[in-house]
C-alpha positions as CSV (number, residue, x, y, z in Angstrom):
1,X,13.7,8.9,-20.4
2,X,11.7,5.9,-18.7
3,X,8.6,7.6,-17.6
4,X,5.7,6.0,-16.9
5,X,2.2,6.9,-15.8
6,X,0.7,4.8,-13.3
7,X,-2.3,4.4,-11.7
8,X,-3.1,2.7,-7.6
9,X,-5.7,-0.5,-7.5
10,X,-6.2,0.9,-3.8
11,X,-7.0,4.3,-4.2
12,X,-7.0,5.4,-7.4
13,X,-4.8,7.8,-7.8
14,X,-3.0,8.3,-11.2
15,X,0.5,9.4,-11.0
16,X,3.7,9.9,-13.3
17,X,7.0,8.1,-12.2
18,X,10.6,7.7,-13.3
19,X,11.5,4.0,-13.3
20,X,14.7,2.5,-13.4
21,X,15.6,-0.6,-14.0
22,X,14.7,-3.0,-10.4
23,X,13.0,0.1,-9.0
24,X,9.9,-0.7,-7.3
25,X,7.1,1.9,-7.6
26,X,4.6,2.7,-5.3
27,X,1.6,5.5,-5.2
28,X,2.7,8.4,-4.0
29,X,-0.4,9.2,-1.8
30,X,-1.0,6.4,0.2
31,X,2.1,4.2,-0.4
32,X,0.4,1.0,-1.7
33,X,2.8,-1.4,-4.0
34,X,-0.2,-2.1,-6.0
35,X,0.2,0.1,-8.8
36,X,-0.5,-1.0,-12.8
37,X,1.3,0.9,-15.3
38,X,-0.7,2.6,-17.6
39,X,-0.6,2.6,-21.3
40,X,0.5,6.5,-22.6
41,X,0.8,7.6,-26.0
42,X,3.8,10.7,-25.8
43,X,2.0,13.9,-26.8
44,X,2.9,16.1,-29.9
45,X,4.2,20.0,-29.2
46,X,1.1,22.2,-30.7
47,X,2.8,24.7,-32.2
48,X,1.1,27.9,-34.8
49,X,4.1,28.8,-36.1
50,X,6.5,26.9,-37.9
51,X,9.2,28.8,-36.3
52,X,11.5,27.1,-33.6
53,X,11.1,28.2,-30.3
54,X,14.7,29.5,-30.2
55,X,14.6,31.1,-33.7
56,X,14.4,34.4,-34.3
57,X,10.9,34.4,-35.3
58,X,11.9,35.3,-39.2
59,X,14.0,38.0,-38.7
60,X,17.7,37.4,-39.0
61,X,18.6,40.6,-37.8
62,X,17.2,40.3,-34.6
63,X,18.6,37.6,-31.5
64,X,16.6,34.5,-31.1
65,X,14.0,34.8,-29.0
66,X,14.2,34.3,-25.5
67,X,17.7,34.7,-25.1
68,X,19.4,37.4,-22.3
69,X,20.5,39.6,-24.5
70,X,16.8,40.0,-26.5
71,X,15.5,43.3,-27.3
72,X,12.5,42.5,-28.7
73,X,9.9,43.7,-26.7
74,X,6.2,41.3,-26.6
């Protein structure tokens, strides 16, 4: 997904914005076309389980987790 993180040379303001091909970007608070894209590293999911979200936290008798139909209860 083309995401990019920006920031204004007018007023500063640091702001995320999709970018497609020939689209022209500019800040979002005061609507200056002086904008430099900013170098961003995509962050890592901190997770303390090894679990998947979805899974059913270990037990197979029970539904995954988050799901409609859940009974689990916490």
């Amino acid at each position: 997904m083309p995401l990019y993180e920006f920031t204004c040379e007018q007023c500063d303001h640091t702001f995320e914005e999709l970018v497609f091909d020939g689209d022209q970007v500019a800040c979002p608070k005061c609507d200056s076309a002086r904008v430099a894209k900013l170098l961003s590293v995509p962050g890592l999911a901190k997770s303390t389980s090894s679990a998947l979200p979805m899974s059913s936290c270990g037990d197979p008798s029970l539904p995954p987790c988050g799901a409609p139909w859940c009974q689990r209860k916490g």
